[in-house]
N, C-alpha and C positions, 0 to 999 in steps of 0.2 A: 385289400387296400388297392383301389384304383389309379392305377398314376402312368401319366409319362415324362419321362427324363430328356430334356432337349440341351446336350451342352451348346447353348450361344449364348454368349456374356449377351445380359441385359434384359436374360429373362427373366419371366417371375414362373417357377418351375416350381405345379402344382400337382400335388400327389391324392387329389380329390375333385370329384366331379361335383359336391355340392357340398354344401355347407350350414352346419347346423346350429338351431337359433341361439345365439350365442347370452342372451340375455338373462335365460336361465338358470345360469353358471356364475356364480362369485367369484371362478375362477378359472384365467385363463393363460395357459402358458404357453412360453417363448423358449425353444433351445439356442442356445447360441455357438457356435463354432463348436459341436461333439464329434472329439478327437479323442475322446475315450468311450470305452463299452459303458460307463457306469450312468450315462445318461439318459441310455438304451431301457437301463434296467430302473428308473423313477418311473417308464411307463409300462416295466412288464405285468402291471396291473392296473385295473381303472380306479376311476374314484367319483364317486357318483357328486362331488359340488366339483370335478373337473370338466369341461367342455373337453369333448373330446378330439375339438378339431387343435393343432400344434401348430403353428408356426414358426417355422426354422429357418435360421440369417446365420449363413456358415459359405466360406469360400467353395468352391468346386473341386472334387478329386476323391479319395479313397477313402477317407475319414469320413465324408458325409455319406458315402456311397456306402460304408458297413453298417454306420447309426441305422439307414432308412433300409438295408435288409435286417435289422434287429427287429426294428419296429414293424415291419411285415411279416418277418414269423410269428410274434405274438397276434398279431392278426389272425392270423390262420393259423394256427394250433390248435388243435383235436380239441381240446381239455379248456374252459371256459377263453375262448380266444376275445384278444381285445378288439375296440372298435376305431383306434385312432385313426387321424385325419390330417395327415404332415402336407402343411403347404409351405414351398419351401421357396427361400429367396436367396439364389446362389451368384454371387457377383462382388467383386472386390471391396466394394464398400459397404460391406451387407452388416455390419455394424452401427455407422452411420444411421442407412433406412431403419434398423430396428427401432432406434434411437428415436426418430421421424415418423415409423408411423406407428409405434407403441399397440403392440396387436395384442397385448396380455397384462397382465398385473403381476407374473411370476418369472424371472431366466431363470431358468436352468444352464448350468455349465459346467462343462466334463472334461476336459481336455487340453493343449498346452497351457502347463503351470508357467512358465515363463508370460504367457499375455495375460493370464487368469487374473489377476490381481487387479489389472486397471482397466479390463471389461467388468471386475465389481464395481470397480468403484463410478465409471461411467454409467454405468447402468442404476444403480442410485440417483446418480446426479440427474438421470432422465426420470426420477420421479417411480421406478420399478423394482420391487424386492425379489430378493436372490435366495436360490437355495445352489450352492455351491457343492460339488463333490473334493475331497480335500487331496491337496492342499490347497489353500486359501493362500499361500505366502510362500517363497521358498530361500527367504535371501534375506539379510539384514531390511534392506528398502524395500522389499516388499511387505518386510513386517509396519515398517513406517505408512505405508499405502494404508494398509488394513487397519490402522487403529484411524486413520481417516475414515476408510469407510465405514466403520463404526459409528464413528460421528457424523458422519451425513445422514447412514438411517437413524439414527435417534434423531436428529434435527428435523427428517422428512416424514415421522414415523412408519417407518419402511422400516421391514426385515430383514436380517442378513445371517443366515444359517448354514452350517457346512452338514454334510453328510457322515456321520458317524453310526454306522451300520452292525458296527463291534458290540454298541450293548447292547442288539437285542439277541445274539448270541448266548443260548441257555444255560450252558456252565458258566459265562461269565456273569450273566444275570444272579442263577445260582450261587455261587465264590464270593460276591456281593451281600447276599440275604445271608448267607453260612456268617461273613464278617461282622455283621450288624447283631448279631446274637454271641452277649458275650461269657455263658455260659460255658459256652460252646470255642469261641475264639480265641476271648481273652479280649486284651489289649493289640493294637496294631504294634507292634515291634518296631522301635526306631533303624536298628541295624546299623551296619556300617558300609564305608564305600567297597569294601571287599566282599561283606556278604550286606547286602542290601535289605530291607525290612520289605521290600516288595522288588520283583520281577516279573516286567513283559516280553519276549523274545516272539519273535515272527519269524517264518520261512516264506519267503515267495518262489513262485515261477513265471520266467520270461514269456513257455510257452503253455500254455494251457488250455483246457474247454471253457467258453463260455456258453450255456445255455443250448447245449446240446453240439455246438463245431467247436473245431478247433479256432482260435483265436488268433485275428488277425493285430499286429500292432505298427500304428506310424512309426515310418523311422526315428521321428524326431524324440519319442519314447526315451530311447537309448541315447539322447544326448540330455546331458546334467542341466548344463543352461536354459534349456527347455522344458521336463521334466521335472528337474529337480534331484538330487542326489537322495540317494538311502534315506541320509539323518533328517531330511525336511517331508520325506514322502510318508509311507507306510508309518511312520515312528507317530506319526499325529494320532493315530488310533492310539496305540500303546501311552502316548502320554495323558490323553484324553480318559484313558479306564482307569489309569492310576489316578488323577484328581475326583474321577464320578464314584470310584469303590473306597476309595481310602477317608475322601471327603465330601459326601454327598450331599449334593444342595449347598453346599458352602461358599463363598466364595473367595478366590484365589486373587490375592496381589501380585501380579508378577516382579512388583516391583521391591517387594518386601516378602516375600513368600516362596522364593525359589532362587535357588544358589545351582550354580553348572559345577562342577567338580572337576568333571575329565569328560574329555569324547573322543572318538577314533573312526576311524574310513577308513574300506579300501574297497577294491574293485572285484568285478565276478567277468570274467571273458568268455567272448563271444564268438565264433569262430564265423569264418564266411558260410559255410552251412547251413549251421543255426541261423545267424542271421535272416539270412537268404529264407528258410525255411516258417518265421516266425513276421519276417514282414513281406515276404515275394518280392524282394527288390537282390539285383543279383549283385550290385556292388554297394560301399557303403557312401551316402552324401558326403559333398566336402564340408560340411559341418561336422560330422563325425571324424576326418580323418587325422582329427587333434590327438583323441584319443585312442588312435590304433596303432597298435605297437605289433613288428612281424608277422601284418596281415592280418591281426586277431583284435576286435575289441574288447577295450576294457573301460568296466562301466562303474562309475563311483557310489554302486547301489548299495551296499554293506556298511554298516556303523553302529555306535553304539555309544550311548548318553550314561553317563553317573550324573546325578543330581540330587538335589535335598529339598523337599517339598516340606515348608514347615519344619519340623523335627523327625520327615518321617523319608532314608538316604531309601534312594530307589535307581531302580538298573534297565532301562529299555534295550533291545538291540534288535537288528531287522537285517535279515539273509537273503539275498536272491542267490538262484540257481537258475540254470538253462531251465530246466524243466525237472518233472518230480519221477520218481519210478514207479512203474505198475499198481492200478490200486490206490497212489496218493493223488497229493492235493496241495495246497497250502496248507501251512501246519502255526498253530498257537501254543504256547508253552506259558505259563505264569506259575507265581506263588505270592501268597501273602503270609506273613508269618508274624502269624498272632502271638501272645503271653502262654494260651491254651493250647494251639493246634494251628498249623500249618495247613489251609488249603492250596491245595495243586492242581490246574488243568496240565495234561498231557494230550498229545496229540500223533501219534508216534506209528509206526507199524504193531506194535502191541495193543492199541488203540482201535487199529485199524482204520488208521487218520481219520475220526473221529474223536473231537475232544470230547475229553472225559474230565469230572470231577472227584477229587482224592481229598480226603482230610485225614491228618497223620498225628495223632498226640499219642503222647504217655504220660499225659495230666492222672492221677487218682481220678477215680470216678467217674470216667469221661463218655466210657459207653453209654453210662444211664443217664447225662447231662446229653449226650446226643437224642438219644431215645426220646427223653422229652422232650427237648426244642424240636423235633423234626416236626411236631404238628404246626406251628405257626406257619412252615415253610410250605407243606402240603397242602394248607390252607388255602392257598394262594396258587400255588402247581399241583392239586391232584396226583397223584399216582409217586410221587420224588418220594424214595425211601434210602437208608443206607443200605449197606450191604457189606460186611465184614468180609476184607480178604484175607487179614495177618494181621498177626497181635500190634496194638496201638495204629490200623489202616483201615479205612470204610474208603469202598466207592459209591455216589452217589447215583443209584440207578434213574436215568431219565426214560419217560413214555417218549417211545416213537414220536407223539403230536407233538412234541416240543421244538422237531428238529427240524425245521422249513427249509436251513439252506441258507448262505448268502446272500444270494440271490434273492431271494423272497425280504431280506432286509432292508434292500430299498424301498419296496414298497410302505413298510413300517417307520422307516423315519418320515418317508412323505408323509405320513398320514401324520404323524407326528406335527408337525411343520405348519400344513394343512389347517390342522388345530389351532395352534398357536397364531394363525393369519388370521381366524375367526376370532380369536380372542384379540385381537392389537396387540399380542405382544409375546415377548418370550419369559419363561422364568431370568428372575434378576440372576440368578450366579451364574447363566450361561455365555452372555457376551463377556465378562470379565475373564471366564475362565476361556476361552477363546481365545484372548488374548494372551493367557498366561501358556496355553499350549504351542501358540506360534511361536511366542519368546523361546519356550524352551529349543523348543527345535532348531529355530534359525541360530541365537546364539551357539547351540552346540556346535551346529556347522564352522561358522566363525570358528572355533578353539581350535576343532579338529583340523582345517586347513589353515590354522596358523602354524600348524606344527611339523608341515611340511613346505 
């Protein structure tokens, strides 16, 4: 990728010596302000109705400066490297000019949750459909923002899609087709708020690899007002699999269709070290030092949701840590608990952080109700067989070719997205349920700091 970087406000700072015919593309997109990695990675693969040239409207500094070394190592990677074309327009009002000179038909936006909300909805209002990385909302009003913008793309027929990367992860795709075979399942379990008919639990880390380095993070990350706490962040995936596995294709009322129960917070500390270590900055902003108690930050990333979806009580919760030990990763935990059997991903050191799929019954005749259904599944995934580890327990053996990675799942919802552009539109349960997963999230927040 050809480029030179000139910091003087007012430039139009182009990371291409030429520019390619743009006509030929149905589609062309726009980053806007990526302050997070996950924007990086919508282009760690092509897509042949994409033009390959970007253009990017993002202030000047370190966030724009990590996005456009993502997007030049895919460039130049061994292994089919990409061909984009970041022309980039860095200047205080670079929102505005986007606005003004409307260089795409697609934003992309990665990054402070705290502005995200009404860069969608301005970016509508310019007539331009979004693909969002989530959250989409992190706050009561922002939830109120988002059901606006909802109605503006339906008014403008414009799109407005978040990134949900979770389902095309193989066990929980799998945990899904095991559920829909009731042979095999049973019934979804109503449960209760103590032991829940469904559970999603997540592990994060602060500091982590992305894409071969270690990973840089804005400071502004670690502030909640910015970012977003725990229950509004990471938990959108986990409530998003419970509506897509439990209810799939259906669509969700939030207004009649989910009850909050209980929720809880607290924080994960940060030392000047780590800090120091995970953003390169050697003290913390005064935006941060709300939140630092004896030198050490403490960050509102931890929580966890009870709620009633329908008749069916279910349990999210989402852990950060500094960082992971040796070997690990981020880690996923769930279960659904059928009338029949119990599916489980695990994700553990016995795992070898790699989730895994488990199904647990002591139903009569379960093996040879296994045994059967497993062809429809196969059907559909080649090579997925069980595999008996202990009486009433199979693990779901998965082929290597299932397992792409994170990372390769942006690529798969783009294309997802993509689709749905070319079609005018998106399946009907997906905006409502949108909605019904911001509700939950942001309401939980609400409970849980009412109660302190």
């Amino acid at each position: 990728m050809k480029y030179s970087y000139l910091l003087m406000a007012g430039l139009l700072l182009s990371y291409s010596c030429t520019m390619k015919d743009t006509e030929k593309y149905p589609v062309e997109l726009i980053t806007l302000d990526p302050g997070h990695f996950h924007a990086a990675l919508v282009q760690k693969t092509s897509y042949p109705d994409v033009n390959p040239v970007v253009h990017v409207y993002a202030p000047e500094g370190a966030d724009l400066d990590e996005h456009l070394k993502k997007i030049e190592a895919y460039n130049t990677r061994a292994d089919n490297p990409t061909k984009w074309e970041e022309i980039v327009y860095a200047k205080p009002d670079f929102l505005e000019v986007m606005l003004r000179d409307k260089k795409g038909n697609v934003m992309v936006t990665s990054g402070n949750n705290g502005k995200k909300t009404e860069y969608i909805r301005r970016t509508l209002l310019g007539g331009i459909n979004v693909l969002a990385d989530k959250p989409m909302a992190i706050n009561s009003d922002g939830f109120e923002t988002l059901k606006q913008c909802f109605d503006i793309a339906s008014k403008n027929g414009l799109l407005l899609y978040d990134i949900m990367t979770e389902r095309f992860e193989i066990t929980t795709i799998l945990q899904k087709e095991f559920s829909r075979i009731e042979s095999v399942f049973g019934k979804q379990l109503a449960g209760t708020p103590e032991d829940p008919g469904i559970v999603k639990e997540s592990v994060h880390h602060f500091f982590k690899v992305v894409s071969g380095n270690p990973l840089i993070r804005p400071a502004w990350f670690f502030d909640v007002n910015q970012q977003g706490e725990g229950l509004v962040d990471v938990t959108t995936h986990l409530v998003d699999l419970v509506q897509w596995e439990c209810f799939p294709e259906q669509i969700i009322d939030y207004k009649k269709d989910i009850e909050i129960i209980d929720a809880n917070r607290w924080t994960t500390s940060i030392s000047p070290t780590q800090f120091k270590e995970v953003t390169g900055l050697a003290e913390y902003p005064d935006y941060l030092k709300k939140d630092v108690v004896d030198d050490t930050l403490r960050v509102y990333s931890n929580g966890n949701i009870f709620y009633k979806i329908r008749d069916v009580n279910a349990k999210v919760s989402v852990i950060w840590n500094y960082t992971y030990p040796e070997g690990g990763g981020d880690t996923h935990y769930s279960v659904m608990r059928g009338s029949r059997a119990n599916l489980i991903i695990e994700q553990g050191a016995a795992q070898n952080y790699q989730p895994e799929l488990y199904i647990e019954s002591a139903a009569d005749g379960f093996e040879a109700d296994l045994s059967a259904a497993i062809s429809s599944v196969s059907a559909k995934y080649p090579g997925i067989e069980p595999k008996k580890i202990a009486d009433g327990k199979w693990q779901i053996i998965v082929p290597a070719k299932y397992r792409n990675g994170h990372e390769a799942h942006f690529g798969q919802v783009t294309e997802n997205f993509l689709k749905y552009l070319k079609d005018g539109s998106i399946p009907a349960w997906e905006v409502p349920n949108m909605l019904a997963k911001y509700y939950v999230t942001t309401q939980a927040l609400e409970m849980a700091k009412g109660k302190q």
